[in-house]
DRENDO-1510 file (C-alpha; in Angstrom, 1 decimal, always signed):
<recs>
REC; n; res; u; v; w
REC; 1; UNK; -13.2; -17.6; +4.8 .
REC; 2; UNK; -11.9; -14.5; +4.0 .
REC; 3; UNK; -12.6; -11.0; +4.9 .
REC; 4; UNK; -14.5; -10.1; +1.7 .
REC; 5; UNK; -16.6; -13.3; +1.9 .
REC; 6; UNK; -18.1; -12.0; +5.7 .
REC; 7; UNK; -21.6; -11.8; +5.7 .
REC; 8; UNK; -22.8; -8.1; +4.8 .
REC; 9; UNK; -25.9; -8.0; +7.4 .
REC; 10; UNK; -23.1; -7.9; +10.1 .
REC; 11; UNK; -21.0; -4.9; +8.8 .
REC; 12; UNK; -21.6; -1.3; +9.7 .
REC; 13; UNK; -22.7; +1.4; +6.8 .
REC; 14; UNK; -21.3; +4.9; +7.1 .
REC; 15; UNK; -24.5; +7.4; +7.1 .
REC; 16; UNK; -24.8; +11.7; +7.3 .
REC; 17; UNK; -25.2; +12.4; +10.9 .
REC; 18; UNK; -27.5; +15.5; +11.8 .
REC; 19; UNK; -25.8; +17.5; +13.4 .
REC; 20; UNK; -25.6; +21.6; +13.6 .
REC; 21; UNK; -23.0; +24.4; +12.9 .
REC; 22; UNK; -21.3; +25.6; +15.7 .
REC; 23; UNK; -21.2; +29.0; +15.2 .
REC; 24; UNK; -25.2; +29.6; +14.8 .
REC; 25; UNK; -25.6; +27.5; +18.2 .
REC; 26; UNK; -22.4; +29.3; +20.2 .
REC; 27; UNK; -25.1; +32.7; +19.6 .
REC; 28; UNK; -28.0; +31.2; +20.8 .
REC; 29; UNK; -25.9; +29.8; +23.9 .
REC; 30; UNK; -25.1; +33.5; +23.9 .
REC; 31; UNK; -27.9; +35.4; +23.9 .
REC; 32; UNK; -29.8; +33.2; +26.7 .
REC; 33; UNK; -26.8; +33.8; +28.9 .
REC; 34; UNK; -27.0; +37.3; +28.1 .
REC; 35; UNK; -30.9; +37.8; +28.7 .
REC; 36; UNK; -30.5; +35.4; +31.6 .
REC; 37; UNK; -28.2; +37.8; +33.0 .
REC; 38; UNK; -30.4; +40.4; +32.1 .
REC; 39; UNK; -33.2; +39.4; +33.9 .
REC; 40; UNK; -31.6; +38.8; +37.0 .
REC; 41; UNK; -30.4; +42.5; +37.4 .
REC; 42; UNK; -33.7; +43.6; +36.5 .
REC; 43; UNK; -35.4; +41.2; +39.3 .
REC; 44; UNK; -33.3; +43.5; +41.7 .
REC; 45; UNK; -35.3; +46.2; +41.2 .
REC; 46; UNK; -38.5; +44.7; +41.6 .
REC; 47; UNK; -40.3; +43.2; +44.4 .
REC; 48; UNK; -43.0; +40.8; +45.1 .
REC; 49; UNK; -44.0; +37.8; +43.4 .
REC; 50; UNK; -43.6; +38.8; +39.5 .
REC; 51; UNK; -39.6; +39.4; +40.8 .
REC; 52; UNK; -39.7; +36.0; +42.5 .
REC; 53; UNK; -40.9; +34.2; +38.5 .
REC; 54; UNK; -38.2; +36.7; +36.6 .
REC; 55; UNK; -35.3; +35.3; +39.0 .
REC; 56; UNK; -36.8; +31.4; +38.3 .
REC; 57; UNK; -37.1; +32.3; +34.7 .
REC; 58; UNK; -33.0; +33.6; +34.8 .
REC; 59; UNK; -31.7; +30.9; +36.0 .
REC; 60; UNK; -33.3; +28.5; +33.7 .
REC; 61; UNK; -32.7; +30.6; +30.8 .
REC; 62; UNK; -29.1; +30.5; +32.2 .
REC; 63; UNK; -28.7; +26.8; +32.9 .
REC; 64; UNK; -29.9; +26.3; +29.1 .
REC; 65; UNK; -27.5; +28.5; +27.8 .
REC; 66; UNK; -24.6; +27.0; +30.0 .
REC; 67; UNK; -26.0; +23.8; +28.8 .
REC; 68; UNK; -25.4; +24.0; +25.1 .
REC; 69; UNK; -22.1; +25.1; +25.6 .
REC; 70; UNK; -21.5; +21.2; +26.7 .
REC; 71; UNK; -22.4; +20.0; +22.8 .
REC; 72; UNK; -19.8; +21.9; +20.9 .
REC; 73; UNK; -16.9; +19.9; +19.4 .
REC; 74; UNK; -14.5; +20.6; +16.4 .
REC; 75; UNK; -13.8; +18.8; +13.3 .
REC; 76; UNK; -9.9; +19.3; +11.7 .
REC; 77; UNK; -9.5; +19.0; +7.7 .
REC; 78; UNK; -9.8; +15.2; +7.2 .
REC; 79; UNK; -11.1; +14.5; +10.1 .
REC; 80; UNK; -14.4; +13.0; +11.3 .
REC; 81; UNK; -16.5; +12.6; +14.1 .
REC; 82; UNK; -18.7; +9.5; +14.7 .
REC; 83; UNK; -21.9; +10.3; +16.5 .
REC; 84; UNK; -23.3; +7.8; +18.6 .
REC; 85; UNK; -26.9; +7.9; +21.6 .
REC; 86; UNK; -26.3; +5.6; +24.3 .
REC; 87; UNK; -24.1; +3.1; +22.1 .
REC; 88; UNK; -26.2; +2.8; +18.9 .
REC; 89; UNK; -24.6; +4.8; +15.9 .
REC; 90; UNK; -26.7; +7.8; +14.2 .
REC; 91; UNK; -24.2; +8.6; +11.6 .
REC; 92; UNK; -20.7; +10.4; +11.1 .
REC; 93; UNK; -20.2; +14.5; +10.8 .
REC; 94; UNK; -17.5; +14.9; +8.3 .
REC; 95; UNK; -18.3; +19.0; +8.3 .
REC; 96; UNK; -15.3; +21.1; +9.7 .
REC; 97; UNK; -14.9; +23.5; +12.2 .
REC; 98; UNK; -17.1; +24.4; +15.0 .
REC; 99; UNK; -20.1; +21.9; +15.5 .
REC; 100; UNK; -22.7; +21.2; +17.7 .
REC; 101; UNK; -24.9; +18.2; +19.0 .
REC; 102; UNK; -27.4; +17.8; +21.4 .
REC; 103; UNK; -24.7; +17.2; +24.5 .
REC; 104; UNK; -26.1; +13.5; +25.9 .
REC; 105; UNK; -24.6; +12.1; +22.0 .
REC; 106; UNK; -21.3; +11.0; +22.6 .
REC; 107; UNK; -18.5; +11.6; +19.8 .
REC; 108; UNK; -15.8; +9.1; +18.4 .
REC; 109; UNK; -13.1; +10.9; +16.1 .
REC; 110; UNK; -11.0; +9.3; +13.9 .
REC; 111; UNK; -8.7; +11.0; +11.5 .
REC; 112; UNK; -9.5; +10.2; +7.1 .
REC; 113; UNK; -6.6; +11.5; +6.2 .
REC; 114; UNK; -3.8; +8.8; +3.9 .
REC; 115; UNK; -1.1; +6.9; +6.3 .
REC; 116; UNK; +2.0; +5.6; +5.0 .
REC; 117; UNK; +3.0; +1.9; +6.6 .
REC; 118; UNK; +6.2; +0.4; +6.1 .
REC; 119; UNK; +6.0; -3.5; +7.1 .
REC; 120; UNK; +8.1; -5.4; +9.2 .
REC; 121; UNK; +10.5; -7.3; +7.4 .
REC; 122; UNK; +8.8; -10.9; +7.0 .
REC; 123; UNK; +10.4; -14.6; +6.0 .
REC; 124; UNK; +8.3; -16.2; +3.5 .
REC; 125; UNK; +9.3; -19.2; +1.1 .
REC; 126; UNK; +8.8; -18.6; -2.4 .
REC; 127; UNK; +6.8; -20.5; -5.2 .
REC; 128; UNK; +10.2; -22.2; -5.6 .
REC; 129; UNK; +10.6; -23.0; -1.4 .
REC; 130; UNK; +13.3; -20.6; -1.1 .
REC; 131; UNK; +13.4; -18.6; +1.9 .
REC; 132; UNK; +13.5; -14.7; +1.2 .
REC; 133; UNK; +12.8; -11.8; +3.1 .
REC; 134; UNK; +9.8; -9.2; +2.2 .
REC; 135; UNK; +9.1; -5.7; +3.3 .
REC; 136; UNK; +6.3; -3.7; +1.8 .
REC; 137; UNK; +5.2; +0.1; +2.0 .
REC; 138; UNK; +1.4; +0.7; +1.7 .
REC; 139; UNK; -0.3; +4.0; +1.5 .
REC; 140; UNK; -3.9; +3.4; +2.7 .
REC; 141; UNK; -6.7; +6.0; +4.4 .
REC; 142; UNK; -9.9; +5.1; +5.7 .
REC; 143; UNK; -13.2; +5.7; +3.7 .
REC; 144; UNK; -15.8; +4.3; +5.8 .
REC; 145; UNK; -15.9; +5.2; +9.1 .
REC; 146; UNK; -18.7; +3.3; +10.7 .
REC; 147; UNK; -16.9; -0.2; +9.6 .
REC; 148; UNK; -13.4; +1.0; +10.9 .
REC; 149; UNK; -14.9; +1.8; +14.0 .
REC; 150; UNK; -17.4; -0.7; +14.9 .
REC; 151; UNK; -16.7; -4.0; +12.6 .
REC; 152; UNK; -13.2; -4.5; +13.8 .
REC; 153; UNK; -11.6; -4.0; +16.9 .
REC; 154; UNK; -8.6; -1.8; +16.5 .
REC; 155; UNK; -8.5; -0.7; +12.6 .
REC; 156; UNK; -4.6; +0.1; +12.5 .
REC; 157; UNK; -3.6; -3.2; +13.9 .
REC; 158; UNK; -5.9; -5.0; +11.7 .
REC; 159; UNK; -4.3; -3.1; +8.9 .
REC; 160; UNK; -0.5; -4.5; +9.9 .
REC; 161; UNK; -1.8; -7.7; +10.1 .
REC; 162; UNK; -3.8; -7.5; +6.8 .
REC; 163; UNK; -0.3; -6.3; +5.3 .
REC; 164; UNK; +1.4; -9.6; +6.6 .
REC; 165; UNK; -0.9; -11.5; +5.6 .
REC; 166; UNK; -0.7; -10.4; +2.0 .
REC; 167; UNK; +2.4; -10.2; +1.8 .
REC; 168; UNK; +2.8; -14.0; +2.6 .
REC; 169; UNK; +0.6; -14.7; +0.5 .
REC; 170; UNK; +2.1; -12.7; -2.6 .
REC; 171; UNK; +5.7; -14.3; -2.0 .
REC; 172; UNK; +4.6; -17.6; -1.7 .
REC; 173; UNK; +2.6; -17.2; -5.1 .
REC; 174; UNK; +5.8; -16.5; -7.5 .
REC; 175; UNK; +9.3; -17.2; -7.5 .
REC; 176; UNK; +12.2; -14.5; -6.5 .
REC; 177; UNK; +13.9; -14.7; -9.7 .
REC; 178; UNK; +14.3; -16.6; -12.8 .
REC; 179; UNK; +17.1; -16.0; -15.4 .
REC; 180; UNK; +15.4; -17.3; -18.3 .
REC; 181; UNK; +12.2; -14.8; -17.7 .
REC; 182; UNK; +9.7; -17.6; -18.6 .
REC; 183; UNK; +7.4; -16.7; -15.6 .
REC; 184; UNK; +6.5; -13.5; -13.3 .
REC; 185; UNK; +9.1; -13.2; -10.3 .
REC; 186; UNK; +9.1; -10.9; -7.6 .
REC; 187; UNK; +12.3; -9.4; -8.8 .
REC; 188; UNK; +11.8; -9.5; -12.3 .
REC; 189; UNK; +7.6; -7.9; -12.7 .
REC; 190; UNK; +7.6; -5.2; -9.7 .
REC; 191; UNK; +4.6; -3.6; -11.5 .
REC; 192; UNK; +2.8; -6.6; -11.7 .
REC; 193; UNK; +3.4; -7.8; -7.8 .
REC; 194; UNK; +2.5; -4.5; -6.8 .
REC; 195; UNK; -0.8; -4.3; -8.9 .
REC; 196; UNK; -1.6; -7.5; -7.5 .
REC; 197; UNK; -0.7; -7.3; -3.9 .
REC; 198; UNK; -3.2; -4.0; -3.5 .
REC; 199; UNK; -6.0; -5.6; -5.2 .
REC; 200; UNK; -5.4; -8.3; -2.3 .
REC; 201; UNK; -4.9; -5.5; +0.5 .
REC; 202; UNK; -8.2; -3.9; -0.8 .
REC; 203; UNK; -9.9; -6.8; -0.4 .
REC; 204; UNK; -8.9; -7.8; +3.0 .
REC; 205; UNK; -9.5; -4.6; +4.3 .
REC; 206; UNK; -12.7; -3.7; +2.9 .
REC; 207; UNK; -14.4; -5.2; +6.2 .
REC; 208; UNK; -12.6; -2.4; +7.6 .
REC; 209; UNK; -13.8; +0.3; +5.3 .
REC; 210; UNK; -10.3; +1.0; +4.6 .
REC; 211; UNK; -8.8; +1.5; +1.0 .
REC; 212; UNK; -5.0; +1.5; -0.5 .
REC; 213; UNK; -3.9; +3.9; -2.5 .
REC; 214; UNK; -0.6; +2.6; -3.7 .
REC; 215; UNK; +1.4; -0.1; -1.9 .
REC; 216; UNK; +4.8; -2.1; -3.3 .
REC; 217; UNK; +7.8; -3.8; -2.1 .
REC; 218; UNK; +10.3; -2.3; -0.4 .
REC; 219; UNK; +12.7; -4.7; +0.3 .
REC; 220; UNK; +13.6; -8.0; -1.2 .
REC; 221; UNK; +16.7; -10.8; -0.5 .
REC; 222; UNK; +16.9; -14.0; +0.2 .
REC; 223; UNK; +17.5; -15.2; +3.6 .
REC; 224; UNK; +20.8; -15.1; +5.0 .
REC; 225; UNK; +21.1; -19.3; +5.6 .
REC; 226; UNK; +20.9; -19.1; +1.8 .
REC; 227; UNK; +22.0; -15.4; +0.4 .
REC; 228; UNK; +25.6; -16.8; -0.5 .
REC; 229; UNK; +24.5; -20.4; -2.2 .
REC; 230; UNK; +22.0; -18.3; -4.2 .
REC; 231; UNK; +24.7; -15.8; -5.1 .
REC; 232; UNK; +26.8; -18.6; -7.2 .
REC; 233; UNK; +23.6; -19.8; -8.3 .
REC; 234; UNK; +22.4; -16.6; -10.2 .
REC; 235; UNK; +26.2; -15.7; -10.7 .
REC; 236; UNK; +26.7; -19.3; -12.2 .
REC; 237; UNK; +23.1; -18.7; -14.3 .
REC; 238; UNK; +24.2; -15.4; -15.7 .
REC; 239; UNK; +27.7; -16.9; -17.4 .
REC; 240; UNK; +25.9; -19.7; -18.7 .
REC; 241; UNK; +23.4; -17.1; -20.1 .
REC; 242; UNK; +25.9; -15.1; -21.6 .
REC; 243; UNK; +27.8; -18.0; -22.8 .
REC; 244; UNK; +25.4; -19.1; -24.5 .
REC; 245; UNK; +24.3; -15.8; -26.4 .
REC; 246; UNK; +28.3; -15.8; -27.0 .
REC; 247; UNK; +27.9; -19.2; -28.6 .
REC; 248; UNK; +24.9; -18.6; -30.6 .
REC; 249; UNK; +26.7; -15.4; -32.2 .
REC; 250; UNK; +29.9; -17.4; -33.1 .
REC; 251; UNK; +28.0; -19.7; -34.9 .
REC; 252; UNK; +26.1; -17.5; -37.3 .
REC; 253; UNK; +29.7; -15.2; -37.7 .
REC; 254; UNK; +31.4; -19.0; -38.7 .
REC; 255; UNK; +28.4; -19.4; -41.1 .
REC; 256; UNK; +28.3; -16.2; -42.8 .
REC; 257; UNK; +32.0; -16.2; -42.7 .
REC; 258; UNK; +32.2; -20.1; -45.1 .
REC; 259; UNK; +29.3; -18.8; -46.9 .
REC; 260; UNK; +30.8; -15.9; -48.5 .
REC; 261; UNK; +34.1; -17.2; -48.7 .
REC; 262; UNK; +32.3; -19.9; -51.0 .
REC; 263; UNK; +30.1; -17.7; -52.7 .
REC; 264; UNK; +33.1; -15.3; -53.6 .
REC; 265; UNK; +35.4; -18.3; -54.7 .
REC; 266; UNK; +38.5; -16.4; -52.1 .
REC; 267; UNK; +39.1; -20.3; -50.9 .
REC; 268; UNK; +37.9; -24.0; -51.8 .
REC; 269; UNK; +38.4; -25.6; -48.6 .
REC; 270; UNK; +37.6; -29.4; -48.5 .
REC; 271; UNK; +35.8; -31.2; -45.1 .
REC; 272; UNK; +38.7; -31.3; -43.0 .
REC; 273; UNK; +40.1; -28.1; -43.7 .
REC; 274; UNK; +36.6; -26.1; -43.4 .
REC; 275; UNK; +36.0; -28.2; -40.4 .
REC; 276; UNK; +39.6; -27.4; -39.1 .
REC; 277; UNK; +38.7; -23.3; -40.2 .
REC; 278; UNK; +35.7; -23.5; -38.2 .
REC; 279; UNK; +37.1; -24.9; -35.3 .
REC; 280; UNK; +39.8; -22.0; -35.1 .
REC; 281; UNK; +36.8; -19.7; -35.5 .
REC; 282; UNK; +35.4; -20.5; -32.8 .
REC; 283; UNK; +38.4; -20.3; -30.4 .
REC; 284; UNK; +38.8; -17.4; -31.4 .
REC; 285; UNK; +35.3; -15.7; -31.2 .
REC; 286; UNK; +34.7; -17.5; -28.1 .
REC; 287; UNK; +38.5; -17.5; -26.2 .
REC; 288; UNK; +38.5; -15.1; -22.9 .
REC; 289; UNK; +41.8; -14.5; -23.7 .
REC; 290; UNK; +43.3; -12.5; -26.8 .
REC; 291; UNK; +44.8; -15.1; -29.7 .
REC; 292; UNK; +48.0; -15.4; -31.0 .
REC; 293; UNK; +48.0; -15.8; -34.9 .
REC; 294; UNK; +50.2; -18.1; -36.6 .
REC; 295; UNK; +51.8; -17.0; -39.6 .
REC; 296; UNK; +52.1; -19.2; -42.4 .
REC; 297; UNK; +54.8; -18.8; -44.9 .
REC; 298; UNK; +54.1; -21.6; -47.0 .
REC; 299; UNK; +50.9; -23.2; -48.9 .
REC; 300; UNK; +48.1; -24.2; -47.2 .
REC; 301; UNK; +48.5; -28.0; -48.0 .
</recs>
């Protein structure tokens, strides 16, 4: 089962946590430390029992102004904080700068921002059952916090394994190269392997609450056991190719070449002579090397 077919009771839902700004709480923190110290300089001057409750009354007001002090926390740009009571999650602060919470909530950070992976390099067989080697760069940032946090166990490893995974799976889906470009290769449709292997990534890390911006391959070869036999192969492939196109252009430069000379009357040439012309033709349209001509000095027959 894959990660996109899990169950979506069991996954976490990012929610606004309520929480306050720090700047409005760091004055009220203030001002009860300063009346707390007020009023216990002013309990100095008095005596009897109405000193007695101003120096009680101080030294609360003082132990609640110390006290907030413990809730303050700060938020950097593309950054958040995930806010959580004795375990259970109340919801993530995504506000920056100075905030405040009550202090017995504890606070889990975890940076928004994009990351740039670069894969290990991975053996996979192709569609084909050639072994290559596969490397790919993904760009990916996480967009829900409570489901990085709580539905997996450590979200940047399960993002390098995610990667590996799809990555197998892409290479093992298409071939690494065909010369006749009848079918999508790895080699050949970058784009399209690229397009396809983040919609895969996507989908595998969604139980993460992770996205990907832009992923693709950053290195391709076959394996070494193989690199040189698949050299001659595709070096073999590619002069039959050109052959070929070399052939096919002969031929239609033979034919034009009888056709006019019939349609202009320059030469009647019976069926062993034409054939003998086009034979010559063709040596020397498809010959690697230059041709000597033969001059003849006499008739043709």
């Amino acid at each position: 089962m894959s990660p996109a077919d899990t169950p979506a009771l069991n996954r976490s839902r990012e929610v606004p946590a309520s929480t306050q700004s720090g700047y409005v709480m760091l004055l009220v923190s203030l001002a009860l430390v300063s009346a707390a110290a007020w009023m216990f300089f002013d309990t100095l001057a008095a005596d009897g029992e109405p000193a007695g409750l101003m120096l009680l009354g101080s030294l609360l007001t003082g132990i609640i102004g110390l006290f907030i002090l413990t809730g303050f926390y700060m938020i950097n740009p593309n950054e958040a904080a995930a806010i959580q009571l004795f375990g259970a999650y109340k919801g993530t602060d995504r506000n920056e700068g100075l905030r405040w919470v009550l202090p017995w909530l504890g606070k889990t950070k975890i940076a928004v921002r994009a990351n740039n992976v670069i894969s290990q390099t991975i053996k996979v067989n192709d569609a084909r059952g050639n072994p290559i080697e596969m490397a790919a760069q993904v760009v990916w940032r996480v967009t829900d916090t409570a489901q990085a946090l709580f539905d997996v166990d450590d979200y940047r490893e399960f993002v390098t394994a995610q990667i590996e995974a799809a990555v197998r799976s892409i290479g093992s889906r298409y071939p690494y190269d065909d010369i006749e470009h009848h079918e999508i290769t790895l080699r050949g449709n970058h784009d399209e392997v690229s397009a396809e292997l983040r919609i895969a990534l996507i989908e595998r890390l969604s139980v993460a609450g992770i996205t990907v911006d832009e992923c693709g391959l950053t290195h391709l070869a076959y394996a070494p056991e193989i690199a040189g036999a698949m050299l001659r192969r595709q070096q073999a492939e590619a002069v039959i190719a050109a052959r070929k196109k070399l052939v096919e252009g002969a031929v239609t430069m033979v034919e034009m070449a009888l056709t006019q000379l019939s349609e202009k009357n320059v030469v009647e040439l019976d069926d062993e002579r034409r054939a003998t012309m086009v034979s010559n033709l063709m040596v020397v349209l498809c010959g690697e090397r230059e041709t000597q001509p033969v001059v003849n000095a006499g008739s043709l027959y």
